[in-house]
N, C-alpha and C positions, 0 to 999 in steps of 0.2 A: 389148810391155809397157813401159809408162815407168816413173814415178818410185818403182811397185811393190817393186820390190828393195830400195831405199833406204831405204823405211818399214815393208815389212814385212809390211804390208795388203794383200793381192793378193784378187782372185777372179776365178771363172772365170764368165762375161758367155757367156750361147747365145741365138742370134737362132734362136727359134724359125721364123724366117720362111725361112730357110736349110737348118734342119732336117728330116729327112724319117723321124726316129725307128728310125735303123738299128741304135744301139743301141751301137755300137761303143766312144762313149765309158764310158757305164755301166761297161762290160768294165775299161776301161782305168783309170778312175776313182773305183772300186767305193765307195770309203772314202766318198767326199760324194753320189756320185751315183746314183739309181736310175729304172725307168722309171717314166712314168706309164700306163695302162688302153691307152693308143696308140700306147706304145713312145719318146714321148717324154722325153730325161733333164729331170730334177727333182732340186730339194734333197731328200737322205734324210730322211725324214721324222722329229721331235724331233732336228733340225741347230741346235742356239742359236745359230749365228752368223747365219743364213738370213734373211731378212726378212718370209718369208711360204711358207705351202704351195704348191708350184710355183714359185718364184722365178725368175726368169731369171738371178740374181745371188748363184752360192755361193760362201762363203768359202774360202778355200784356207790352209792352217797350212802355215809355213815347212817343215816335213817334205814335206808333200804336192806341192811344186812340182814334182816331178822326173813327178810320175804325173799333173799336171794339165798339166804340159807337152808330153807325150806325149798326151794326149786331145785337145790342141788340133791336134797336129803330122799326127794320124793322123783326125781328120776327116775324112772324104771331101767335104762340102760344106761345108768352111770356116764351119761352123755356131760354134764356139767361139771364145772371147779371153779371154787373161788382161788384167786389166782392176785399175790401182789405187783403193781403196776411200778 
Protein backbone atom coordinates (compact mmCIF):
# COMPACT_ATOMS: atom_id res chain seq x y z
CA UNK A 1 0.00 0.00 0.00
CA UNK A 2 1.48 3.53 -0.72
CA UNK A 3 0.50 6.72 -0.02
CA UNK A 4 -3.03 5.14 1.42
CA UNK A 5 -2.10 5.79 5.11
CA UNK A 6 -1.26 9.21 4.59
CA UNK A 7 -4.70 10.26 3.00
CA UNK A 8 -6.75 8.11 4.55
CA UNK A 9 -8.43 6.72 1.26
CA UNK A 10 -7.60 3.15 1.05
CA UNK A 11 -9.36 0.20 -0.69
CA UNK A 12 -9.26 -3.05 -1.04
CA UNK A 13 -8.48 -3.92 -5.23
CA UNK A 14 -9.40 -8.14 -6.07
CA UNK A 15 -8.18 -9.30 -9.42
CA UNK A 16 -10.73 -11.47 -10.11
CA UNK A 17 -8.29 -13.07 -12.50
CA UNK A 18 -6.49 -14.52 -9.44
CA UNK A 19 -9.31 -15.38 -7.66
CA UNK A 20 -10.94 -18.77 -7.42
CA UNK A 21 -13.95 -17.71 -4.91
CA UNK A 22 -12.76 -19.62 -1.92
CA UNK A 23 -14.26 -17.46 0.04
CA UNK A 24 -11.97 -16.89 2.76
CA UNK A 25 -11.82 -13.25 2.51
CA UNK A 26 -15.74 -12.71 2.91
CA UNK A 27 -14.96 -14.54 6.26
CA UNK A 28 -12.28 -12.45 7.08
CA UNK A 29 -13.82 -9.13 5.71
CA UNK A 30 -17.41 -9.73 6.56
CA UNK A 31 -18.12 -5.81 7.14
CA UNK A 32 -17.57 -4.84 3.14
CA UNK A 33 -17.55 -8.01 1.67
CA UNK A 34 -19.80 -10.59 0.49
CA UNK A 35 -20.11 -13.54 -2.10
CA UNK A 36 -21.42 -13.25 -5.37
CA UNK A 37 -23.97 -16.63 -7.02
CA UNK A 38 -20.17 -18.23 -7.60
CA UNK A 39 -18.65 -17.61 -4.40
CA UNK A 40 -16.94 -14.65 -5.76
CA UNK A 41 -16.09 -11.56 -3.08
CA UNK A 42 -18.19 -8.38 -4.10
CA UNK A 43 -19.00 -5.11 -2.63
CA UNK A 44 -21.86 -5.66 0.04
CA UNK A 45 -24.53 -4.71 -1.44
CA UNK A 46 -26.05 -0.71 -0.66
CA UNK A 47 -22.06 -0.17 0.17
CA UNK A 48 -22.19 4.00 -0.79
CA UNK A 49 -18.61 4.11 -1.05
CA UNK A 50 -18.54 1.17 -3.88
CA UNK A 51 -18.68 2.24 -7.35
CA UNK A 52 -20.77 -0.09 -8.78
CA UNK A 53 -22.67 -3.77 -8.05
CA UNK A 54 -19.56 -6.16 -8.15
CA UNK A 55 -16.94 -3.69 -7.98
CA UNK A 56 -13.43 -4.78 -7.97
CA UNK A 57 -12.65 -1.72 -5.85
CA UNK A 58 -14.15 -1.58 -2.12
CA UNK A 59 -13.63 1.14 0.09
CA UNK A 60 -12.05 0.43 3.34
CA UNK A 61 -12.84 3.01 6.68
CA UNK A 62 -9.90 3.80 8.77
CA UNK A 63 -11.36 1.21 11.30
CA UNK A 64 -11.64 -1.63 8.94
CA UNK A 65 -7.85 -1.64 7.89
CA UNK A 66 -6.68 -4.10 10.48
CA UNK A 67 -9.58 -6.76 9.00
CA UNK A 68 -8.83 -5.82 5.36
CA UNK A 69 -5.33 -6.19 6.15
CA UNK A 70 -5.68 -9.53 7.22
CA UNK A 71 -7.97 -10.50 4.11
CA UNK A 72 -5.24 -9.47 1.96
CA UNK A 73 -2.57 -11.31 4.22
CA UNK A 74 -4.44 -14.52 4.38
CA UNK A 75 -5.36 -15.03 0.54
CA UNK A 76 -4.35 -17.95 -0.56
CA UNK A 77 -3.98 -16.64 -4.35
CA UNK A 78 -2.74 -13.39 -3.57
CA UNK A 79 -6.14 -12.45 -5.18
CA UNK A 80 -6.28 -8.93 -2.90
CA UNK A 81 -4.59 -5.32 -2.45
CA UNK A 82 -4.98 -2.61 -0.48
CA UNK A 83 -4.95 -0.01 -3.10
CA UNK A 84 -4.87 4.25 -2.46
CA UNK A 85 -8.03 5.71 -3.87
Amino acid sequence: MSGGAATGDVSLHVDWTRCRGRGLCTELFAERLERDEWGYPIARAGDPGASGAGTRDVPVRPHERAAAADAVAMCPLQALRLVER
